[in-house]
N, C-alpha and C positions, 0 to 999 in steps of 0.2 A: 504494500500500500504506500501510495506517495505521502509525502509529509505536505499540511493542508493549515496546520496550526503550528505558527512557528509562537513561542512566546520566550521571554525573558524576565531574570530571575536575577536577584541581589542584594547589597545591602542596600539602603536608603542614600540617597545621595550620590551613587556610583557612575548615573548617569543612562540609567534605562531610556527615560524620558528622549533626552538628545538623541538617544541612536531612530528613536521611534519617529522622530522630526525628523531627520536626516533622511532616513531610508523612504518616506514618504515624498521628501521635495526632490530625490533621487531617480522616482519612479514615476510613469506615464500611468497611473492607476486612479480609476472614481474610486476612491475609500468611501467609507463611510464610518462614522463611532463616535467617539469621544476620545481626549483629553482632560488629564489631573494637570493641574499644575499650583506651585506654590503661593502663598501669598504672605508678601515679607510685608514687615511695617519697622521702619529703624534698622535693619538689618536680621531684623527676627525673625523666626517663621511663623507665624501667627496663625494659619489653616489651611485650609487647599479649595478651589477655585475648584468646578468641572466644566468642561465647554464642550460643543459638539462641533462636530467637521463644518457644520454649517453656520455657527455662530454662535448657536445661545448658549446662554453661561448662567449657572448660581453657584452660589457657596456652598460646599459640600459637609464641609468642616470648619470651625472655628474656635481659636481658646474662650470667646464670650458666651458662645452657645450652651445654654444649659441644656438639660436634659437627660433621660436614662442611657442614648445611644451615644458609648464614650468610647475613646480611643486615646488613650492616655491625658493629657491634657486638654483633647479636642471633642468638644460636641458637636455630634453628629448630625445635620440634616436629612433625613432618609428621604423627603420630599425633594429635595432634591435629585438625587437618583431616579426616582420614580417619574418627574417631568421632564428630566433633560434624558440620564444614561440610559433609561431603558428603552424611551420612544427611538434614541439614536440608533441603538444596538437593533432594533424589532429592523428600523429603515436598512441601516446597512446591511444585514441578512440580506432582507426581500429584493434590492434595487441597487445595490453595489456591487463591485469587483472584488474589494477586498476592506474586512472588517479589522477597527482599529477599537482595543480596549486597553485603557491606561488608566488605570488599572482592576486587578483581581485581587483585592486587599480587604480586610476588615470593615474599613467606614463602610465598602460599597457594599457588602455581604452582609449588613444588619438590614438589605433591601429584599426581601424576599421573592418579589418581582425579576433582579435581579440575578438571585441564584438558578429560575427556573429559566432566564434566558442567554445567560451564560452558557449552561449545560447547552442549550437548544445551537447557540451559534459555534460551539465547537464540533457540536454534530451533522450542523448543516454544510451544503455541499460550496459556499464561500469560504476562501482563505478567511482566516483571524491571522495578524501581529498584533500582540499583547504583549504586557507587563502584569506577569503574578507575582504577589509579595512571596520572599519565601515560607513566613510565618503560615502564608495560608495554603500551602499545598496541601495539607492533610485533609480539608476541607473537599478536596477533590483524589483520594488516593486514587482512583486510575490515571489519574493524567500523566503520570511518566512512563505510564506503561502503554499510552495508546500507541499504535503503531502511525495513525496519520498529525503526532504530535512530538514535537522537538522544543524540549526547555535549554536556553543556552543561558549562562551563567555569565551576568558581568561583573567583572573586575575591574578596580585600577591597571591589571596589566594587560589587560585584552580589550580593553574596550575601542581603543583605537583601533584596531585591525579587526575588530569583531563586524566594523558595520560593513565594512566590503564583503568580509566573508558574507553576512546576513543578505545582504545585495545579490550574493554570487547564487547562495539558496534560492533565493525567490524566482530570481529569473530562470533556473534552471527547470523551475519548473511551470513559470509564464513568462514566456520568453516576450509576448508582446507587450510587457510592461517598463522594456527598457528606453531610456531617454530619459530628461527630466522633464518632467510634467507638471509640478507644484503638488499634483498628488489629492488635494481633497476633492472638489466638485467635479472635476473630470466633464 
């Protein structure tokens, strides 16, 4: 079986996010998903942003947010997930090339919506590039065992040569996605 879900895997800050920009402004692909990204205030990381390929954004997370849905010092907005991540993830499936989730972590996985379309979009017959937190693979014990799924591991010391490599994968197995394309609306 070909590999159809590539995802990646590390500590926080290693730099998943960038390669997932990269390889997307790399490639002649309609994605479709979402984007995590930070949000500093002072130089601090104060919570995390989600945005979809097409634009819309809420806060996902934040240190002010109270609440029962926590992640260490961040409350959780799970409405969030549920207006922006999962309508992105349903569209990308149905109407995309290739499906973009950043990430498979804790905040997003208090969404129970969520979990049932994760599963769905790894099974379905659209590429996924993703970011799983390590913390949550047990959340999914098959996934290192699928045969159409590849976790690769970033590091500090691979991460530089990793996103050619990642490049070298994709295309080998959709060759018409080569050029740069900018990669999201296609």
């Amino acid at each position: 079986m070909e590999i159809k879900n590539w995802l990646l895997t590390g500590r926080p800050g290693v730099g998943k996010t960038t390669l997932i920009r990269l390889l997307l402004s790399s490639l002649r692909v309609r994605a479709g998903g979402f984007l995590t990204e930070e949000i500093r205030e002072q130089g601090e990381r104060v919570g995390f942003r989600l945005r979809d390929l097409e634009g819309k954004e809420g806060i996902l997370a934040h240190v002010s947010f109270p609440g029962p849905c926590r992640v260490g010092r961040y409350g959780v907005r799970v409405e969030t997930m549920e207006e922006i991540g999962v309508p992105a993830l349903r569209r990308a499936v149905a109407e995309r090339e290739l499906v973009i989730v950043d990430e498979i972590g804790r905040m997003e996985l208090f969404c129970p919506p969520f979990r049932e379309e994760i599963q769905r979009a790894l099974d379905a017959a659209t590429p996924l590039l993703g970011v799983v937190q390590q913390r949550s693979l047990y959340l999914f014990p098959d996934l290192p065992y699928r045969p159409d799924t590849r976790i690769w591991e970033v590091s500090p010391s691979n991460r530089d040569w990793l996103g050619p490599e990642l490049r070298r994968s994709l295309l080998a197995a959709y060759p018409h996605w080569a050029g740069a394309g900018g990669g999201k609306e296609g």
